[in-house]
C-alpha positions as CSV (number, residue, x, y, z in Angstrom):
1,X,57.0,0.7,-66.2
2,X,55.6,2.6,-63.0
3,X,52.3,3.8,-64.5
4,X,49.6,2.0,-64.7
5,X,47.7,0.6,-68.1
6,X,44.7,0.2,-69.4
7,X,43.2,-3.4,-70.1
8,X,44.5,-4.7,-73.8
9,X,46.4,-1.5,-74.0
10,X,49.5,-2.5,-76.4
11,X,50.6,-4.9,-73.1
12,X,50.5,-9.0,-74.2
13,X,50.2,-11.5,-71.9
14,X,54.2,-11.6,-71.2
15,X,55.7,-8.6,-70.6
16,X,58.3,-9.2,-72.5
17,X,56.2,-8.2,-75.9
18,X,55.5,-4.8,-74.1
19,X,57.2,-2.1,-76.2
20,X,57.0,-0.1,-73.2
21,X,58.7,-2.7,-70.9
22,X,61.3,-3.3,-73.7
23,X,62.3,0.5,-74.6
24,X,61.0,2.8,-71.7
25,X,64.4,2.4,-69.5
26,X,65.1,2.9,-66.0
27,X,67.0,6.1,-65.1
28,X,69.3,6.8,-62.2
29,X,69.6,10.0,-61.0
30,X,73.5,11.9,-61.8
31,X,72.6,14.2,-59.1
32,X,73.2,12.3,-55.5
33,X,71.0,13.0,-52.6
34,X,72.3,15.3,-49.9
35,X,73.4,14.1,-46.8
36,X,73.4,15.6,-43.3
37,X,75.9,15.1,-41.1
38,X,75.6,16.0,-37.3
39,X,76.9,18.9,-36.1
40,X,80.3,19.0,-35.0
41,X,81.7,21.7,-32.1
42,X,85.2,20.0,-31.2
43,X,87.4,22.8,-32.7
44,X,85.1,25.6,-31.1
45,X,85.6,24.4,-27.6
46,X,88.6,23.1,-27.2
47,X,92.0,24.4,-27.2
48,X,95.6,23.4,-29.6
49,X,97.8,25.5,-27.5
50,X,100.1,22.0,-27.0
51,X,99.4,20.4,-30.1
52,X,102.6,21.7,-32.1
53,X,105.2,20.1,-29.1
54,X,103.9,17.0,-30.3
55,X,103.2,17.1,-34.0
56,X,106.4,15.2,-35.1
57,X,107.8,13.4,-32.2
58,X,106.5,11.9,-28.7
59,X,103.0,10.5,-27.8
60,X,102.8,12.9,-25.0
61,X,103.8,16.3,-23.7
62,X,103.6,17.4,-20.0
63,X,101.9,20.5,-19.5
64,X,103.7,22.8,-16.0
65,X,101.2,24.6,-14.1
66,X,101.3,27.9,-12.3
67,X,101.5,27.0,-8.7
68,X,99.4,29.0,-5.8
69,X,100.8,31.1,-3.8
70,X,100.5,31.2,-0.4
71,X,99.2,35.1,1.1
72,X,100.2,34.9,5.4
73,X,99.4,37.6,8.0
74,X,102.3,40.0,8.8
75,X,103.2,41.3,12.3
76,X,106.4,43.4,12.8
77,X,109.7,41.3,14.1
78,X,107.9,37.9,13.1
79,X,109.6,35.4,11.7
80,X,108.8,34.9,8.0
81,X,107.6,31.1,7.1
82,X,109.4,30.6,3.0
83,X,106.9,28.7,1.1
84,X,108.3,26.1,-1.6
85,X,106.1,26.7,-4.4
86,X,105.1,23.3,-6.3
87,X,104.3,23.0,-10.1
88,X,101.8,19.0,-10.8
89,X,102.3,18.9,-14.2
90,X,99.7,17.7,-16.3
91,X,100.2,14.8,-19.4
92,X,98.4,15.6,-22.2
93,X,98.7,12.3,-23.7
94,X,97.9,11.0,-27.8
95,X,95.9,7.8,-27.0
96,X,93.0,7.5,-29.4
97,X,93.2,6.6,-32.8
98,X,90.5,6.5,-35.3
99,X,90.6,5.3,-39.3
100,X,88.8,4.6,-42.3
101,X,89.9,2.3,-45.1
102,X,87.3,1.9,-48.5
103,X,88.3,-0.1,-51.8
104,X,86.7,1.0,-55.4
105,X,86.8,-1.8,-57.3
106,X,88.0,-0.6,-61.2
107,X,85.1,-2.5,-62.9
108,X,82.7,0.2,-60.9
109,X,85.2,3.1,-60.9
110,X,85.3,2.9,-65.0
111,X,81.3,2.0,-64.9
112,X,80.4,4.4,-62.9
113,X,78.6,7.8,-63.4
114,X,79.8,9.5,-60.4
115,X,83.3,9.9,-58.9
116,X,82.9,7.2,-56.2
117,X,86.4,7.5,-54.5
118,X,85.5,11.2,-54.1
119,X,82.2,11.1,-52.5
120,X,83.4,8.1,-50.3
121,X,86.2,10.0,-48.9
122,X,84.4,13.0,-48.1
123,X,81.9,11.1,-46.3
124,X,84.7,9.8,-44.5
125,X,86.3,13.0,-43.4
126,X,82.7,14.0,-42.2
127,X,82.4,11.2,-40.2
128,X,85.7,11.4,-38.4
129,X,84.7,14.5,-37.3
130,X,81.9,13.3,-35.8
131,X,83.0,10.2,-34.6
132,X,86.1,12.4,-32.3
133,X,83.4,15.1,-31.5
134,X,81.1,12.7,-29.9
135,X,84.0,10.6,-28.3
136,X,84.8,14.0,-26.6
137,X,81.9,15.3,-25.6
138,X,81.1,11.5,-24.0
139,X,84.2,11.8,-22.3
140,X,83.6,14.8,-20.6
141,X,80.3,13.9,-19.9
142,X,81.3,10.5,-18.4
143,X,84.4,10.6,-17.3
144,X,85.1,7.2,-18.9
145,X,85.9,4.8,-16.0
146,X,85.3,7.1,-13.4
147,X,81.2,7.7,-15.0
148,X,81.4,11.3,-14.0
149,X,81.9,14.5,-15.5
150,X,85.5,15.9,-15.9
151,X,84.4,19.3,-14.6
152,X,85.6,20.0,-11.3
153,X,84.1,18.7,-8.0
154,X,82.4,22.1,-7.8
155,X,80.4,22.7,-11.3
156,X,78.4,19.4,-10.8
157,X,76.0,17.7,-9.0
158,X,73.0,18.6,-6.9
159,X,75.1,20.7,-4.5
160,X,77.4,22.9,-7.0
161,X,79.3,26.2,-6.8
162,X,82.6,26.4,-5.0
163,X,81.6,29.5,-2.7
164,X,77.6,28.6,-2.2
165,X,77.4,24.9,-2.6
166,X,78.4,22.8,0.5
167,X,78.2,19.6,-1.4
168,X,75.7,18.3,0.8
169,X,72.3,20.7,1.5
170,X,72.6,24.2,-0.1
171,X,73.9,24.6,-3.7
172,X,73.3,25.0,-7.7
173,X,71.2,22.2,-8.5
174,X,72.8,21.0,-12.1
175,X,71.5,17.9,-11.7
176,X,72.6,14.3,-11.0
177,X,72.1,11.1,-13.1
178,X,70.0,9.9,-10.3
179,X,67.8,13.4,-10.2
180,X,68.3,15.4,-13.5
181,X,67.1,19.2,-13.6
182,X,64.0,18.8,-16.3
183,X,63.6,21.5,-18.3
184,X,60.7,23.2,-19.8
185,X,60.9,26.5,-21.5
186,X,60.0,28.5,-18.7
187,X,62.8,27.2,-16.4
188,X,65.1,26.4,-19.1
189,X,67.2,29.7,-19.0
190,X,67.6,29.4,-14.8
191,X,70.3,26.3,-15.9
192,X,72.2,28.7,-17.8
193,X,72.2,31.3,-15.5
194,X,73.4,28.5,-12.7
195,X,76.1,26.6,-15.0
196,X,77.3,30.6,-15.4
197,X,76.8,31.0,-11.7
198,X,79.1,28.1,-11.2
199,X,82.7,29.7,-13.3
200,X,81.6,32.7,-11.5
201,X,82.6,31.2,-8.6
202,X,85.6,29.8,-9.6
203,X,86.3,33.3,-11.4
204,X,86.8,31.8,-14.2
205,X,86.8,34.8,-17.3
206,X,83.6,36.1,-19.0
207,X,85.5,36.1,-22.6
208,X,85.0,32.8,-24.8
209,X,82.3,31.3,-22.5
210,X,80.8,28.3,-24.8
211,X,77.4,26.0,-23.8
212,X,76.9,23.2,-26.0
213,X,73.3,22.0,-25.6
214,X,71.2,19.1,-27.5
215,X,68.4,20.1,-30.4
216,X,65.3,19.9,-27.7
217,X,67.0,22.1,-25.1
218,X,67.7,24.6,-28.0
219,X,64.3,24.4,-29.1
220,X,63.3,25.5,-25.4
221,X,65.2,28.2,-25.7
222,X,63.4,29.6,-28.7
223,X,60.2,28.8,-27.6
224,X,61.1,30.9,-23.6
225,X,60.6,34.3,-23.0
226,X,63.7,35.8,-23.4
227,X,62.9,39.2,-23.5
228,X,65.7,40.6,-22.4
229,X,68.0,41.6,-25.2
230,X,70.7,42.2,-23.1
231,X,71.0,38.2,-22.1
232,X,71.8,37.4,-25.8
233,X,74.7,39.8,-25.9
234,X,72.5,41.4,-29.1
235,X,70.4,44.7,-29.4
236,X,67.1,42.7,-30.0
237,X,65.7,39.7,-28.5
238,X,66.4,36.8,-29.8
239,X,62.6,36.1,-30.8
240,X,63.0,38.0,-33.3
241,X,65.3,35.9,-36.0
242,X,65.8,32.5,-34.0
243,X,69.5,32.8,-33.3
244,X,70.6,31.0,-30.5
245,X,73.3,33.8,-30.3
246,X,74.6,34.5,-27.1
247,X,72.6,33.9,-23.5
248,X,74.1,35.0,-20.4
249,X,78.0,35.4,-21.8
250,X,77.4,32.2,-23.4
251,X,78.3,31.4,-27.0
252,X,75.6,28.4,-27.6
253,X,76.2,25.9,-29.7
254,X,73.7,22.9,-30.6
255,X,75.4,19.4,-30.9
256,X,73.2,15.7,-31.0
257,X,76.5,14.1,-30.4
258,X,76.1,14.8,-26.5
259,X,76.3,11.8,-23.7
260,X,72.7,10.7,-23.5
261,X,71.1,7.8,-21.5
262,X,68.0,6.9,-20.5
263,X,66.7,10.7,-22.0
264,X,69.1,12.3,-19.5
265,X,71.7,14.5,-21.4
266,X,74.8,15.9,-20.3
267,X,75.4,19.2,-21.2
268,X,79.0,20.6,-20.8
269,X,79.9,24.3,-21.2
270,X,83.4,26.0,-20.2
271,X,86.1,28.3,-22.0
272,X,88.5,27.1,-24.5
273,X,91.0,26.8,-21.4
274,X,89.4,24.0,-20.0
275,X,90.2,21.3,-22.8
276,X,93.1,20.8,-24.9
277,X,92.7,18.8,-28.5
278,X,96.0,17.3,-30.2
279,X,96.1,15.4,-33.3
280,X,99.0,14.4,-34.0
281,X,98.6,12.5,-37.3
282,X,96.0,13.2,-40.0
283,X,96.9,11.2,-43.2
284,X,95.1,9.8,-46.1
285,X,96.6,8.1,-48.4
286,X,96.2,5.5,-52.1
287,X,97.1,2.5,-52.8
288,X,96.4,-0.5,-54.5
289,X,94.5,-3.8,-53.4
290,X,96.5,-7.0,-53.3
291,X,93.4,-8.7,-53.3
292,X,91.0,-7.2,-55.6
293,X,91.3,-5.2,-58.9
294,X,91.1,-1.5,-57.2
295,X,92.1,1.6,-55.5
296,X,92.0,1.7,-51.5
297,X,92.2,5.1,-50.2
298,X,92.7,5.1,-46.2
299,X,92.9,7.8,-43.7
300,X,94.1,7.9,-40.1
301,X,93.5,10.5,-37.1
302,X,95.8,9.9,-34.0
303,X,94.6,12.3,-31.9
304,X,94.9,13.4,-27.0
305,X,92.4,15.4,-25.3
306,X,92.8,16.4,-21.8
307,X,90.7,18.6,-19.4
308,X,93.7,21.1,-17.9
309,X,91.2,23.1,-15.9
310,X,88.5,21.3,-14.7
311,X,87.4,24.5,-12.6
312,X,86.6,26.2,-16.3
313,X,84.2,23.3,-17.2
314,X,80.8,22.7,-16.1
315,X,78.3,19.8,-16.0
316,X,74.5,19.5,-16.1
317,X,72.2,16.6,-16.5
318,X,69.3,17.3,-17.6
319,X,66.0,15.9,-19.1
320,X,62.7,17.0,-21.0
């Protein structure tokens, strides 16, 4: 009994002889608690344009690429020089695999007051999601092995831009493990403008720009001076409602599952063209335990992602 009594009030010694300890029972709730589940952005940025070659057979599929022509100078009577145009494919390969296995025992599914195989397995599916978002977004971050972003040599670093940075001295900063760009909201908009300064450069299209940024840099945002309507792509300034909306061509898009280390977050931003997502096998299935009286139910995600134009992805490190 939670509330408190008053001395000699109906309570004996032993609290067994309490008629409120004996037949004032505990209730638990039929109503769960909500849950929140992080944000996931995977299917907004990213690309299936390959994933139907590879949906019933193969664990790859080579992607052929538009080679670059060649333009020469022209003099009348010259000899013309035949270029050989060459194609690098690209492998788009299914190398990740992710799963999720739970057993109800019977005793508890019978006993039970809510459906537990149901609420298990949409937590699962929730977390898959966010266990392949954040394994992407790390990777482009990181690089994996390589511990650098997968954007191209030109959309990262100190020195960026592929016509005003010389890699070197002169450049968009977008910051550097080492030296990340730290934001405040009155300087926070100037990334953007550079990280959309940088697939200018590599004329990379206006149309289905994305910029996935962490919860603090959003808040920034919010909290800037963005008085210009027209950099939210809406009639009114975004002050008014909160939206993140659109900023400088940019859909935004607020994820905590980016690469962060030592406070410095990567923040990635692109078109749909830069990465492609394949998953190739999304099953769940029931069966029974050999081992235990119960249900399993199982799922499985095997599931490629490959940057196919690093020129249409961009990289900033970045840090409060």
């Amino acid at each position: 009994m939670a509330v408190g009594v008053t001395s000699g009030y109906y309570v004996s010694s032993s609290t067994t002889n309490s008629y409120g300890a004996n037949f004032v029972p505990e209730i638990w709730s039929g109503k769960l608690q909500v849950k929140f589940y992080k944000s996931t952005v995977l299917g907004e940025i990213t690309n299936n344009d390959w994933e139907g070659e590879i949906k019933s057979q193969g664990d790859k599929v080579y992607i052929r690429t538009i080679p670059t022509i060649t333009i020469s100078d022209y003099t009348k009577g010259m000899s013309l020089a035949n270029q050989v145009p060459i194609s690098t494919p690209i492998t788009l390969t299914i190398d990740n695999g992710k799963y999720f296995s739970v057993v109800v025992d019977d005793v508890d599914e019978v006993q039970a007051d809510v459906k537990l195989m149901d609420m298990f397995t949409n937590d699962a599916a929730q977390q898959m999601k966010i266990a392949i978002d954040g394994l992407v977004l790390t990777a482009l971050a990181t690089g994996g092995a390589s511990s650098t972003p997968l954007a191209a040599t030109a959309n990262k670093g100190a020195y960026a831009g592929a016509i005003s940075g010389d890699g070197s001295s002169a450049g968009i900063n977008l910051g550097t493990t080492a030296a990340p760009v730290t934001l405040t909201k009155s300087n926070v908009l100037d990334t953007i403008l550079n990280m959309g300064q940088a697939l200018d450069e590599q004329n990379v299209p206006e149309e289905g720009r994305w910029l996935v940024v962490p919860a603090w840099m959003g808040a920034l945002i919010k909290n800037s001076d963005l008085k210009q309507a027209y950099l939210t792509g809406d009639d009114t300034s975004i002050l008014r409602n909160g939206k993140m909306g659109m900023i400088d061509r940019f859909t935004l898009y607020v994820s905590n599952n980016l690469y962060t280390a030592s406070q410095k977050t990567t923040i990635v931003a692109g078109t749909r063209d830069a990465v492609s997502f394949a998953s190739q096998i999304t099953n769940v299935e029931t069966l029974r335990s050999t081992t235990t009286f119960g249900n399993i139910m199982r799922g499985l995600n095997v599931f490629g992602y490959k940057v196919v134009k690093p020129e249409a992805l961009v990289a900033a490190v970045v840090t409060k």
